[in-house]
mmCIF file as gemmi writes it, N, C-alpha and C atoms, coordinates in Angstrom:
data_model
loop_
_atom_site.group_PDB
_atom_site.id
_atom_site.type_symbol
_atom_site.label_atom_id
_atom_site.label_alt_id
_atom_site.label_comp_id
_atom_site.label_asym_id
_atom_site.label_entity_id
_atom_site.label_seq_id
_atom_site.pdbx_PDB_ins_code
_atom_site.Cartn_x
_atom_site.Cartn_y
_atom_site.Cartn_z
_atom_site.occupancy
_atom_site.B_iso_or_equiv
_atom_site.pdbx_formal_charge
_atom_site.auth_seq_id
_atom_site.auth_asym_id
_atom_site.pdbx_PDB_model_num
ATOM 1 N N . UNK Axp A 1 ? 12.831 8.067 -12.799 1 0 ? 1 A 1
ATOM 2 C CA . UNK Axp A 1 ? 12.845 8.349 -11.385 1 0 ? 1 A 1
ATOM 3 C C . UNK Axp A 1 ? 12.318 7.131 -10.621 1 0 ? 1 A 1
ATOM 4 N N . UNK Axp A 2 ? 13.2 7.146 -9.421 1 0 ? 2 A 1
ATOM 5 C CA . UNK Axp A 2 ? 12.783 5.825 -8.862 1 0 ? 2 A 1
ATOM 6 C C . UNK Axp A 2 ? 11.537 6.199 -7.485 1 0 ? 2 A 1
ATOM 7 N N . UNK Axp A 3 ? 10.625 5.394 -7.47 1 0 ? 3 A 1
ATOM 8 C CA . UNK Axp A 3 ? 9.914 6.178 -6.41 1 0 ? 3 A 1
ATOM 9 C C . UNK Axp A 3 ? 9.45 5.171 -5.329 1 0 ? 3 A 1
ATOM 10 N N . UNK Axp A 4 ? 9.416 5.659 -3.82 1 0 ? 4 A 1
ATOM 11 C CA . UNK Axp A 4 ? 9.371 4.912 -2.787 1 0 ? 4 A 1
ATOM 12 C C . UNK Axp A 4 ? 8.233 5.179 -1.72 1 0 ? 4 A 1
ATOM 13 N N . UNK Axp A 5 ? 7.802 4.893 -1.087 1 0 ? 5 A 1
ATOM 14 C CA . UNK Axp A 5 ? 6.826 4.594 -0.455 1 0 ? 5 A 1
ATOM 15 C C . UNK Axp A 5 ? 7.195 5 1.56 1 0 ? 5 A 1
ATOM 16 N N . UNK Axp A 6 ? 6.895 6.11 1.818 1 0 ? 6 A 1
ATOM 17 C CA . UNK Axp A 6 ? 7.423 6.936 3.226 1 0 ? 6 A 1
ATOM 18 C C . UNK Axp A 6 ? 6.164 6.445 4.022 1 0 ? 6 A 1
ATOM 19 N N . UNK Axp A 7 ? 5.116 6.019 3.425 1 0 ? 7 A 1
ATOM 20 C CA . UNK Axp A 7 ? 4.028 6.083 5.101 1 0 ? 7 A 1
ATOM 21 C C . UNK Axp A 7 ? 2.953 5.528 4.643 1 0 ? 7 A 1
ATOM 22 N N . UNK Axp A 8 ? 1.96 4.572 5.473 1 0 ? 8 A 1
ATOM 23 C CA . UNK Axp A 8 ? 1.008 3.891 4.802 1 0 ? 8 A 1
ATOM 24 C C . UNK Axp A 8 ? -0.105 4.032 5.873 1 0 ? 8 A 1
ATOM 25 N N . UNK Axp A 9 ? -1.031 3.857 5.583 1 0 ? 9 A 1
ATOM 26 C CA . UNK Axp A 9 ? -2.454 3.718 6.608 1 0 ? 9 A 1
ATOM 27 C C . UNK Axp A 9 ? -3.207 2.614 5.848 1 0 ? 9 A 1
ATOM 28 N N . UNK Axp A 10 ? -4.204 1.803 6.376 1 0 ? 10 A 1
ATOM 29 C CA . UNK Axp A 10 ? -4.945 1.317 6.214 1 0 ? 10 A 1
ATOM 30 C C . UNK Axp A 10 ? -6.304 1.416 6.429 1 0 ? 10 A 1
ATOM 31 N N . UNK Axp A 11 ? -6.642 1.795 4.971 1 0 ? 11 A 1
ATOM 32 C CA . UNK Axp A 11 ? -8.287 2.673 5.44 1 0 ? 11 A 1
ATOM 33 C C . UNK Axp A 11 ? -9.656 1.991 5.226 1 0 ? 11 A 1
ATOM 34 N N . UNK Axp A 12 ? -9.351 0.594 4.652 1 0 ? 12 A 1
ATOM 35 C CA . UNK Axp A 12 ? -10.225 -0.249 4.465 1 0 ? 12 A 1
ATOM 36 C C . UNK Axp A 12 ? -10.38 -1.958 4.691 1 0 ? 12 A 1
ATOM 37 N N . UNK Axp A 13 ? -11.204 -2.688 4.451 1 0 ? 13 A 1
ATOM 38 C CA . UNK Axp A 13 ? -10.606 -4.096 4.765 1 0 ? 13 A 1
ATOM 39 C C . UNK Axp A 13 ? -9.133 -4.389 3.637 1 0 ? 13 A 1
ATOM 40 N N . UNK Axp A 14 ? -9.24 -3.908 2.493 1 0 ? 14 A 1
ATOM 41 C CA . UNK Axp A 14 ? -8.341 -3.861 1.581 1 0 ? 14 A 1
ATOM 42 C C . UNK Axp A 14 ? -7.747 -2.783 0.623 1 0 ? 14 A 1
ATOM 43 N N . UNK Axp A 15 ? -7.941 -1.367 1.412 1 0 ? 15 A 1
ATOM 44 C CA . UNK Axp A 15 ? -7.413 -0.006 1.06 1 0 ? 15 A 1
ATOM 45 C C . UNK Axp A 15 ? -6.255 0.502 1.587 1 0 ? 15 A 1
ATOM 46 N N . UNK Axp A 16 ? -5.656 1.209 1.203 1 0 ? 16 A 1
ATOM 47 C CA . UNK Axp A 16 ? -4.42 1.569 1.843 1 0 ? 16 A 1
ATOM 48 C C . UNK Axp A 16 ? -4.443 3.348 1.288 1 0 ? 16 A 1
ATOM 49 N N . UNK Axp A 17 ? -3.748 4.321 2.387 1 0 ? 17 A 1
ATOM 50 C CA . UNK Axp A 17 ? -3.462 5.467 2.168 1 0 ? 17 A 1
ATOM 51 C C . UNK Axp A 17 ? -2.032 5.546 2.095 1 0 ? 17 A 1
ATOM 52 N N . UNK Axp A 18 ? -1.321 5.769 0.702 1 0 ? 18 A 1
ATOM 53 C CA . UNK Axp A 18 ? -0.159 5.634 0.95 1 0 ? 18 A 1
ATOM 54 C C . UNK Axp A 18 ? 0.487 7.292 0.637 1 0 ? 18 A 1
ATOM 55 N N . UNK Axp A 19 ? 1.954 7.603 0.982 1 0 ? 19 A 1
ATOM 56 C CA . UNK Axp A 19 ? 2.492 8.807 0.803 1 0 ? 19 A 1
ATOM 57 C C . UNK Axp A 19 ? 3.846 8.185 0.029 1 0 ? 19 A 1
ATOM 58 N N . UNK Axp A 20 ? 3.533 8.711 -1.059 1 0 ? 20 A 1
ATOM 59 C CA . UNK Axp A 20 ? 4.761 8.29 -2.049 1 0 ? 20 A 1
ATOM 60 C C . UNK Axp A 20 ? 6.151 10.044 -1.427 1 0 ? 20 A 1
ATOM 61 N N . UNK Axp A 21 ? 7.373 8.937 -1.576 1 0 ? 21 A 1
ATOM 62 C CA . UNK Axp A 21 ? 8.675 10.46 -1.377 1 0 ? 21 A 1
ATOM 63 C C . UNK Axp A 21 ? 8.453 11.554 -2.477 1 0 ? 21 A 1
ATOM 64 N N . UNK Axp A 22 ? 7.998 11.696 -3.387 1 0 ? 22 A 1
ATOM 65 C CA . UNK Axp A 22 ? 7.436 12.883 -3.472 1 0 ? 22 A 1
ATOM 66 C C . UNK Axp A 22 ? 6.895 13.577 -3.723 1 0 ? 22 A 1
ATOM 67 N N . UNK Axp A 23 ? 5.794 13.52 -2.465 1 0 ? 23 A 1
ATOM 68 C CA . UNK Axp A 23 ? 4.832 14.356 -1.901 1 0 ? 23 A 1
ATOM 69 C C . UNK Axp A 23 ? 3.285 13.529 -2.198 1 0 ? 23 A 1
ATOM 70 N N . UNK Axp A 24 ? 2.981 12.88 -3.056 1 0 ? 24 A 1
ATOM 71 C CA . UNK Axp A 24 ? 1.765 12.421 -3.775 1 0 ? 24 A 1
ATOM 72 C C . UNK Axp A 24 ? 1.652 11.62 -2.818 1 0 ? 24 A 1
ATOM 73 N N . UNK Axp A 25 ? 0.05 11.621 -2.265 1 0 ? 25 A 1
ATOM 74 C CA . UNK Axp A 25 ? -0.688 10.613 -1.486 1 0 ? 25 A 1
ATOM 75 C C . UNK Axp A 25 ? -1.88 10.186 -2.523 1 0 ? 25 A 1
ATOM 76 N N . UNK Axp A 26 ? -1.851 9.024 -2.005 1 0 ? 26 A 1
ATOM 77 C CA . UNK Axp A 26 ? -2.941 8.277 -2.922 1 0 ? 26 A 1
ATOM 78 C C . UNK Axp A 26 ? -3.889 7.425 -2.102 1 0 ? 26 A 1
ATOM 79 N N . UNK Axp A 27 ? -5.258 7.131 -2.456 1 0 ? 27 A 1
ATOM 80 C CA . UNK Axp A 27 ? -5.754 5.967 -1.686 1 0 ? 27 A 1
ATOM 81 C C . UNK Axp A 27 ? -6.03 4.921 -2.88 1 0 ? 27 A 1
ATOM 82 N N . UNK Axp A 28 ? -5.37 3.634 -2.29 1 0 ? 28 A 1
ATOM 83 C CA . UNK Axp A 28 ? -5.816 2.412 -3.544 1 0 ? 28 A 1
ATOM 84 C C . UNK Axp A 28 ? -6.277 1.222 -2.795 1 0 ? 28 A 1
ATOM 85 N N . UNK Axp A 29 ? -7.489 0.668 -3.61 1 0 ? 29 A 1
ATOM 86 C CA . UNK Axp A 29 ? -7.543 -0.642 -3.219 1 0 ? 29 A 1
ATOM 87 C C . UNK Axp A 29 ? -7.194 -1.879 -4.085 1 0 ? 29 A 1
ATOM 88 N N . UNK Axp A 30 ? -6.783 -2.551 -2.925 1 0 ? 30 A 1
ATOM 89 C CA . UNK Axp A 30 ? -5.926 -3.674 -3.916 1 0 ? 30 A 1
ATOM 90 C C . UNK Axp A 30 ? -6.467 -5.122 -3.95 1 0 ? 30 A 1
ATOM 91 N N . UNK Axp A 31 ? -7.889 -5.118 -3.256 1 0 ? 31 A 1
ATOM 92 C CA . UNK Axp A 31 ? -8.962 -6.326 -3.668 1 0 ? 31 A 1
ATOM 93 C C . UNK Axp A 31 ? -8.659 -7.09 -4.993 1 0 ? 31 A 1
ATOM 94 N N . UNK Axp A 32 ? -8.827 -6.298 -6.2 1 0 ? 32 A 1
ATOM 95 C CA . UNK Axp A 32 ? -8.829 -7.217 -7.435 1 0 ? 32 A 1
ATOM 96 C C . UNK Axp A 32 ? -7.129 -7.948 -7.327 1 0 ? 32 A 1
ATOM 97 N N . UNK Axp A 33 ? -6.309 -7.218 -6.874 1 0 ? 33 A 1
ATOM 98 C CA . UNK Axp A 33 ? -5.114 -7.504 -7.242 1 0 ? 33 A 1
ATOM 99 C C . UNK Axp A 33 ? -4.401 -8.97 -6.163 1 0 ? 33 A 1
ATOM 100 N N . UNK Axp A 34 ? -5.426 -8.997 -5.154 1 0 ? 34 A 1
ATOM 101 C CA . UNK Axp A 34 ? -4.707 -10.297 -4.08 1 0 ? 34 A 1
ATOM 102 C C . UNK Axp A 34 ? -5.326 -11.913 -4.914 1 0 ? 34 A 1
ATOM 103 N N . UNK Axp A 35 ? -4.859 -12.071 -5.777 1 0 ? 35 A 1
ATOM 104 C CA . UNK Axp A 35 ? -4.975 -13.798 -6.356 1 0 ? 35 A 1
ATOM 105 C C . UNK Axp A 35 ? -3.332 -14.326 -5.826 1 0 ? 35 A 1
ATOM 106 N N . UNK Axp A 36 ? -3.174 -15.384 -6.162 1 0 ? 36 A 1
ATOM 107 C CA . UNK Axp A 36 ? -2.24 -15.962 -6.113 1 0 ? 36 A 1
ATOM 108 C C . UNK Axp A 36 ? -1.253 -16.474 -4.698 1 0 ? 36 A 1
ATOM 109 N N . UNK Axp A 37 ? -0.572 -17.571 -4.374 1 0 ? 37 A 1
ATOM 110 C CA . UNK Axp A 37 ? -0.629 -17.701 -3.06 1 0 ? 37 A 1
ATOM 111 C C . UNK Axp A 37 ? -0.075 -17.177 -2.151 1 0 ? 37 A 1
ATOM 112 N N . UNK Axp A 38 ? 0.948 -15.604 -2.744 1 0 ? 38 A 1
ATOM 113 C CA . UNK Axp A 38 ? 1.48 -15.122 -1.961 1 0 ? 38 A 1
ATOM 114 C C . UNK Axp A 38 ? 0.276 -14.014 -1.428 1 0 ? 38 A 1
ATOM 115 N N . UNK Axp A 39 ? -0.164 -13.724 -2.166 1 0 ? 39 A 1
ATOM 116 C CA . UNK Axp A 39 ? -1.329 -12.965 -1.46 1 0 ? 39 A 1
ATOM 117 C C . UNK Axp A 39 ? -2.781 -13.171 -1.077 1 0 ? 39 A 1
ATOM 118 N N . UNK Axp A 40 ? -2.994 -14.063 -1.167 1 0 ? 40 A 1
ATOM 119 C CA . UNK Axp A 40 ? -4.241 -14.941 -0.63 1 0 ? 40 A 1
ATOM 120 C C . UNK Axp A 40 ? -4.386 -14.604 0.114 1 0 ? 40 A 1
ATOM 121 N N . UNK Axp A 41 ? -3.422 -14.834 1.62 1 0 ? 41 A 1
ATOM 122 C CA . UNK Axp A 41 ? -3.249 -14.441 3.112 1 0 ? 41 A 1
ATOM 123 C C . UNK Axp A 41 ? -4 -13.14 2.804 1 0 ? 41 A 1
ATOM 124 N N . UNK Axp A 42 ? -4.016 -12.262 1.926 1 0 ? 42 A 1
ATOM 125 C CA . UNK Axp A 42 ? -4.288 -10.517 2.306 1 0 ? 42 A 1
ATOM 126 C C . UNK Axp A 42 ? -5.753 -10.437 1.837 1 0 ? 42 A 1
ATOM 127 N N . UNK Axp A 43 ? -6.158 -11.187 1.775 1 0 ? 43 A 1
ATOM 128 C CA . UNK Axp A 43 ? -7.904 -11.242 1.509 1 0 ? 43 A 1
ATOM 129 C C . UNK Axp A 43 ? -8.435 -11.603 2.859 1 0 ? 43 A 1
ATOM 130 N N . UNK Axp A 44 ? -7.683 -12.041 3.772 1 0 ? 44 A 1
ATOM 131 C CA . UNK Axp A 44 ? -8.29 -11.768 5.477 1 0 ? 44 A 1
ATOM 132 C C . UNK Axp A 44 ? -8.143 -10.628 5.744 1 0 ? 44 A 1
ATOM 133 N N . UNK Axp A 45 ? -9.062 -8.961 5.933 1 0 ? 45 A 1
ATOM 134 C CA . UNK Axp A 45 ? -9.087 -8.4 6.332 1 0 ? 45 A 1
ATOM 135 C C . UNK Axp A 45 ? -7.864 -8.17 7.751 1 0 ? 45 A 1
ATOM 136 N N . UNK Axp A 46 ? -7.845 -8.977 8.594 1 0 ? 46 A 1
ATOM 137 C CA . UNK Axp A 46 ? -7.163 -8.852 9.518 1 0 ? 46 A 1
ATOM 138 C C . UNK Axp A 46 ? -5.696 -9.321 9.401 1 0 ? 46 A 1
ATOM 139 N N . UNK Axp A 47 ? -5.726 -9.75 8.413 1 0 ? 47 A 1
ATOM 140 C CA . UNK Axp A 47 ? -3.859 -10.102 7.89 1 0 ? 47 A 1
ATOM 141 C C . UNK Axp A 47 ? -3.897 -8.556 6.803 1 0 ? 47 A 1
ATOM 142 N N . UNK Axp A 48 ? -4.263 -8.377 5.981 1 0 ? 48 A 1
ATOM 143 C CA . UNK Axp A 48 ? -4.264 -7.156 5.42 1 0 ? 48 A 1
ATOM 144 C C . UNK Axp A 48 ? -3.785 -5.905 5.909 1 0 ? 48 A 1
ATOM 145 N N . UNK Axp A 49 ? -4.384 -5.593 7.515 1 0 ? 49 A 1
ATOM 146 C CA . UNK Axp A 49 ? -4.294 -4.753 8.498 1 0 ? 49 A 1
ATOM 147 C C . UNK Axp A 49 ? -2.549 -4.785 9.177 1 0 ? 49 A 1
ATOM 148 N N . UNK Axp A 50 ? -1.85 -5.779 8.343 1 0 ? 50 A 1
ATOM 149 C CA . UNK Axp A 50 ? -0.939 -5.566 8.929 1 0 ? 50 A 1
ATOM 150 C C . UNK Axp A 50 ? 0.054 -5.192 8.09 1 0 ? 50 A 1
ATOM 151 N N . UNK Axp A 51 ? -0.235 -4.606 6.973 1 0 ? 51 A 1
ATOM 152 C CA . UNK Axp A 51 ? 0.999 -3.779 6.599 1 0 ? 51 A 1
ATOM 153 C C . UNK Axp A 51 ? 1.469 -3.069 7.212 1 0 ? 51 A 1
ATOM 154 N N . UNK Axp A 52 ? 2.491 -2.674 6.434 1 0 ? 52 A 1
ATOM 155 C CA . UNK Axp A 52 ? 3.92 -1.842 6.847 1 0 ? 52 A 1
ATOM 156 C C . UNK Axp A 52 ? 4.738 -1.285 6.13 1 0 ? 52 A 1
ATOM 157 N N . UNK Axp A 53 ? 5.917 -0.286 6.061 1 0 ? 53 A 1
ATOM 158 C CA . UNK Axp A 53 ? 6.703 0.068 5.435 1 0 ? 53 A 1
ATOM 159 C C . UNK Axp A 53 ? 7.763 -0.611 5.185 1 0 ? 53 A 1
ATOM 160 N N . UNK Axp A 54 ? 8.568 -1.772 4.876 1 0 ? 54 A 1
ATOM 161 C CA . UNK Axp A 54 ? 9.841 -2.333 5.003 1 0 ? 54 A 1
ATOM 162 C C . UNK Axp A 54 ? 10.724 -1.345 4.864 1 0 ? 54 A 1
ATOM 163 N N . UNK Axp A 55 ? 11.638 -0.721 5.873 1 0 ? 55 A 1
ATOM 164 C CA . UNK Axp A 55 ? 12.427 -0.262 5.576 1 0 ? 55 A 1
ATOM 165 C C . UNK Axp A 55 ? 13.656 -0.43 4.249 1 0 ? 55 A 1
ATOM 166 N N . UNK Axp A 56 ? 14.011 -1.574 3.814 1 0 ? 56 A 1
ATOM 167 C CA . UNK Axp A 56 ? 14.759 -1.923 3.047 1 0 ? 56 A 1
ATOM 168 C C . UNK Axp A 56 ? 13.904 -1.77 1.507 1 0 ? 56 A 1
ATOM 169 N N . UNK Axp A 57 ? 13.099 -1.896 1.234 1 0 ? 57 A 1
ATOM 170 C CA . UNK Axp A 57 ? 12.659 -1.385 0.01 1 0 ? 57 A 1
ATOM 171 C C . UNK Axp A 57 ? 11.991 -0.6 -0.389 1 0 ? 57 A 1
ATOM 172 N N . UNK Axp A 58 ? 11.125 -0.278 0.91 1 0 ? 58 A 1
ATOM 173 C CA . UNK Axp A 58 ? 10.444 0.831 1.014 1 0 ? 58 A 1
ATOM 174 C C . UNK Axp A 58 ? 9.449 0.835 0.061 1 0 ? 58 A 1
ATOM 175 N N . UNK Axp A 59 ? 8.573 -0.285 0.312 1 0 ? 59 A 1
ATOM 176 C CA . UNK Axp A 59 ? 7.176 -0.391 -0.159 1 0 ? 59 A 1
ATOM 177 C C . UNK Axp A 59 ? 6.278 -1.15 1.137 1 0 ? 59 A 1
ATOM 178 N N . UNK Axp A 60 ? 5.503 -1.128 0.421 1 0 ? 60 A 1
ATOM 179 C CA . UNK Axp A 60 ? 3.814 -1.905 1.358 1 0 ? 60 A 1
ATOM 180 C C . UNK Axp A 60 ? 4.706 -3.277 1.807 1 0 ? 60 A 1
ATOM 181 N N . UNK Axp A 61 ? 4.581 -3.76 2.482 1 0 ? 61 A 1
ATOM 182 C CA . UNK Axp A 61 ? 4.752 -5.192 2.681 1 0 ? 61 A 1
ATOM 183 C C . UNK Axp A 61 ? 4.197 -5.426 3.701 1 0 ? 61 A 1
ATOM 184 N N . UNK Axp A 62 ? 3.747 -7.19 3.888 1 0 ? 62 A 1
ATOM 185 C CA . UNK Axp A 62 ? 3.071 -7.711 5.175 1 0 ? 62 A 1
ATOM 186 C C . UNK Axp A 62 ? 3.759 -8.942 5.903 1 0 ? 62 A 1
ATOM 187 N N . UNK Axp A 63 ? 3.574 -9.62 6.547 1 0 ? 63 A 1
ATOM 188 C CA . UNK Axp A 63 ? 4.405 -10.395 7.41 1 0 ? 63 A 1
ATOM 189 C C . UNK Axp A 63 ? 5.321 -11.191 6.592 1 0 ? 63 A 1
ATOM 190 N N . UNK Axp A 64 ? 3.88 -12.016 5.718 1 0 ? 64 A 1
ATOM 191 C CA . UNK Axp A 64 ? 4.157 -13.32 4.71 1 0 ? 64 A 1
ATOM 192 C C . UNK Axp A 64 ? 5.337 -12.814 3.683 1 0 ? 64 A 1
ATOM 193 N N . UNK Axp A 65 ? 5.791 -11.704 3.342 1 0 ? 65 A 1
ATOM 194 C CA . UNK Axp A 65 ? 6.721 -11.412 2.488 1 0 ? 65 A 1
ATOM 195 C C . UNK Axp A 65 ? 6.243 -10.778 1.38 1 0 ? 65 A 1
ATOM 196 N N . UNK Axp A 66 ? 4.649 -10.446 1.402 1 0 ? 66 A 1
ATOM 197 C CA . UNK Axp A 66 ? 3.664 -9.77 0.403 1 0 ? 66 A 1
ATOM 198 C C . UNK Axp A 66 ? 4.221 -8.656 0.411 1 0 ? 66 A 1
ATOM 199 N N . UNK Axp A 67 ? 4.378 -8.372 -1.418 1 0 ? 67 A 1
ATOM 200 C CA . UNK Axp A 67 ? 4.497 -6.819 -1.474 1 0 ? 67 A 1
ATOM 201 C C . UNK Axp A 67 ? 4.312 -6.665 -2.885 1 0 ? 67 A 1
ATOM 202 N N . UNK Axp A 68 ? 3.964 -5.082 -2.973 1 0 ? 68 A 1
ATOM 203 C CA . UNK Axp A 68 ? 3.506 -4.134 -4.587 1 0 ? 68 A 1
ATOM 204 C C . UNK Axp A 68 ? 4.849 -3.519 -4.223 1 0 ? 68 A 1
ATOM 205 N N . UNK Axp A 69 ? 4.916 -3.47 -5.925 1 0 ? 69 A 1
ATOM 206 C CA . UNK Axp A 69 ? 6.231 -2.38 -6.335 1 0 ? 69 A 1
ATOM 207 C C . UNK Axp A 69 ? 5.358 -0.79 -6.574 1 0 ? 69 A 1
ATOM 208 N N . UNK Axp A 70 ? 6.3 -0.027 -5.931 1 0 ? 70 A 1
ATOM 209 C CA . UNK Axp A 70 ? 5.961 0.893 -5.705 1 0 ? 70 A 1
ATOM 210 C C . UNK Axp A 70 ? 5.681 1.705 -6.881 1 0 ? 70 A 1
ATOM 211 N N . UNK Axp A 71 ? 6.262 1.626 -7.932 1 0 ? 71 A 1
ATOM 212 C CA . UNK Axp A 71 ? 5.704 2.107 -9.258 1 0 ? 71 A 1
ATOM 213 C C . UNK Axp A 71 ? 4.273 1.903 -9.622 1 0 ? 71 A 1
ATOM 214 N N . UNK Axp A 72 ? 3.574 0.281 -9.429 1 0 ? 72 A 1
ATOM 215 C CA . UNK Axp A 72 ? 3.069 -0.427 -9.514 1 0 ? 72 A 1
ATOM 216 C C . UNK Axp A 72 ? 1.922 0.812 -8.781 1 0 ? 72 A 1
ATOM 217 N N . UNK Axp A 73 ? 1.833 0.756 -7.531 1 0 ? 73 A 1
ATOM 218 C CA . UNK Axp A 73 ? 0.916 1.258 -6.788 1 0 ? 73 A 1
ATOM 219 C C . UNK Axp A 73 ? 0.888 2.768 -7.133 1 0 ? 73 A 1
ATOM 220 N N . UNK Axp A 74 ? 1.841 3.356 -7.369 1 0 ? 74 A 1
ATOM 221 C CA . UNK Axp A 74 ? 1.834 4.611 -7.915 1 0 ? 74 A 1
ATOM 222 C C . UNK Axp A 74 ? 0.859 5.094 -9.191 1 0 ? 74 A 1
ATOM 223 N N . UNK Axp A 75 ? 1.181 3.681 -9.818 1 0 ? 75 A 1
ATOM 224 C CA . UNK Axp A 75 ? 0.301 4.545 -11.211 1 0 ? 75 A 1
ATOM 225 C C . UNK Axp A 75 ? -1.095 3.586 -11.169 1 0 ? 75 A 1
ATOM 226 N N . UNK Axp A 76 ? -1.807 3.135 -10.452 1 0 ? 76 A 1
ATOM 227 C CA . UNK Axp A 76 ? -2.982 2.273 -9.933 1 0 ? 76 A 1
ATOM 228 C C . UNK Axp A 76 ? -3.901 3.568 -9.975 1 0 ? 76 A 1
ATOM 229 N N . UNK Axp A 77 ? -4.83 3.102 -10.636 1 0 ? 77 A 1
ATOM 230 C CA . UNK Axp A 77 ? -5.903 4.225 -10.891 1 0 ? 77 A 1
ATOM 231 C C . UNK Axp A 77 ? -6.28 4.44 -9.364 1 0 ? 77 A 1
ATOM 232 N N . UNK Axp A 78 ? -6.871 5.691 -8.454 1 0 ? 78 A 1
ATOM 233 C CA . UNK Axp A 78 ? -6.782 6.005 -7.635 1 0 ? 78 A 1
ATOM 234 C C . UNK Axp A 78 ? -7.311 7.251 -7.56 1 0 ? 78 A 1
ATOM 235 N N . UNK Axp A 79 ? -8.086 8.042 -6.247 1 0 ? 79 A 1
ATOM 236 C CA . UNK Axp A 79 ? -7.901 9.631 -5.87 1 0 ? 79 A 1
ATOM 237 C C . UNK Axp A 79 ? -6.668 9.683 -5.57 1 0 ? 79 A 1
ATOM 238 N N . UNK Axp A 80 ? -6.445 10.831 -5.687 1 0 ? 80 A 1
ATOM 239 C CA . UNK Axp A 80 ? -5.142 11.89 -4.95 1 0 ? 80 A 1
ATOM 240 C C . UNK Axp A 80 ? -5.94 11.913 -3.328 1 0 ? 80 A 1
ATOM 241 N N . UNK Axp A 81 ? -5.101 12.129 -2.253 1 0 ? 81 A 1
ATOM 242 C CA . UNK Axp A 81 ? -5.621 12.385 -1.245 1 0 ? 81 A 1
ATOM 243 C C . UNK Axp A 81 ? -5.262 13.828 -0.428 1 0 ? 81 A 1
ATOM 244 N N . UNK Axp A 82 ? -6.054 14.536 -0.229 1 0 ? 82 A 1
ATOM 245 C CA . UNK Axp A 82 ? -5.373 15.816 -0.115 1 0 ? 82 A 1
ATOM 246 C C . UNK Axp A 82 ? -4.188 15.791 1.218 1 0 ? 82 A 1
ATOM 247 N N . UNK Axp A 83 ? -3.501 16.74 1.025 1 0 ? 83 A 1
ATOM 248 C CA . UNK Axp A 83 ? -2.067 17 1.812 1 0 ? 83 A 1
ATOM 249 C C . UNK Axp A 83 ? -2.542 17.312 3.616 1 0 ? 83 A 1
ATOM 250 N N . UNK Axp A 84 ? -1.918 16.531 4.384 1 0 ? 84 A 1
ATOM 251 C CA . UNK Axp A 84 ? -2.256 16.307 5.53 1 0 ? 84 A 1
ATOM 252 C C . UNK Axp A 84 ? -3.296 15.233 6.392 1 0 ? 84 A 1
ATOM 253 N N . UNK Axp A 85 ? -4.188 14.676 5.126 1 0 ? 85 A 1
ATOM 254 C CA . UNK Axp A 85 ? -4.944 13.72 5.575 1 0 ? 85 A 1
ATOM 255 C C . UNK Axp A 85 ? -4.49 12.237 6.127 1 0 ? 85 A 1
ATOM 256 N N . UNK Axp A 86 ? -3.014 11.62 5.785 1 0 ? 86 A 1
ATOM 257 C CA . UNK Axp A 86 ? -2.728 10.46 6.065 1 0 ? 86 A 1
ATOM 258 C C . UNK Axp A 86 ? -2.064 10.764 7.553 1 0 ? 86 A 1
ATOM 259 N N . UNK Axp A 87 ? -2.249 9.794 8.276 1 0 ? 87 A 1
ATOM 260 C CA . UNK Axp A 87 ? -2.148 10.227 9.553 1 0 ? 87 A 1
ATOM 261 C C . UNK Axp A 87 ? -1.171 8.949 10.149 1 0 ? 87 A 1
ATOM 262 N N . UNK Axp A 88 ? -0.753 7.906 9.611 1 0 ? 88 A 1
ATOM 263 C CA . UNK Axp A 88 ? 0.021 6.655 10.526 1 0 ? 88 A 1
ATOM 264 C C . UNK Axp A 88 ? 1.18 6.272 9.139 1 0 ? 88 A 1
């Protein structure tokens, strides 16, 4: 099963609340995971803050062209977040 990424919040300098298509919300942080120079940029808190959904692949992405595969973030150790809490 292929799985995609419907809605994201940003709940920390480097947390994200995401709502996977189906149904599973998760909160992950992805601190350990920003090395390298495409994601460097996302260790500024305030570049971080600017994710988004790309419509076309339908994962996390940020200006610079940064992005997790949605599998990837799916199975990222994590809480579940209960149903109704993600809000953007």
């Amino acid at each position: 099963m292929i799985i995609h990424i419907t809605k994201i919040s940003v709940v920390g300098s480097h947390s994200l609340e995401l709502t996977f298509d189906n149904g599973v919300q998760k909160r992950v942080n992805l601190r350990s995971e920003l090395y390298g120079p495409i994601f460097e940029p996302l260790r500024d808190p305030s570049f971080f803050a600017k994710a988004f959904v790309d419509p076309d692949s339908r994962t996390v992405t940020w200006p610079n062209g940064a992005d997790f595969a949605p599998d990837f973030l799916y199975r990222m150790e994590s809480e579940e977040v209960p149903a109704n809490s993600i809000t953007a």
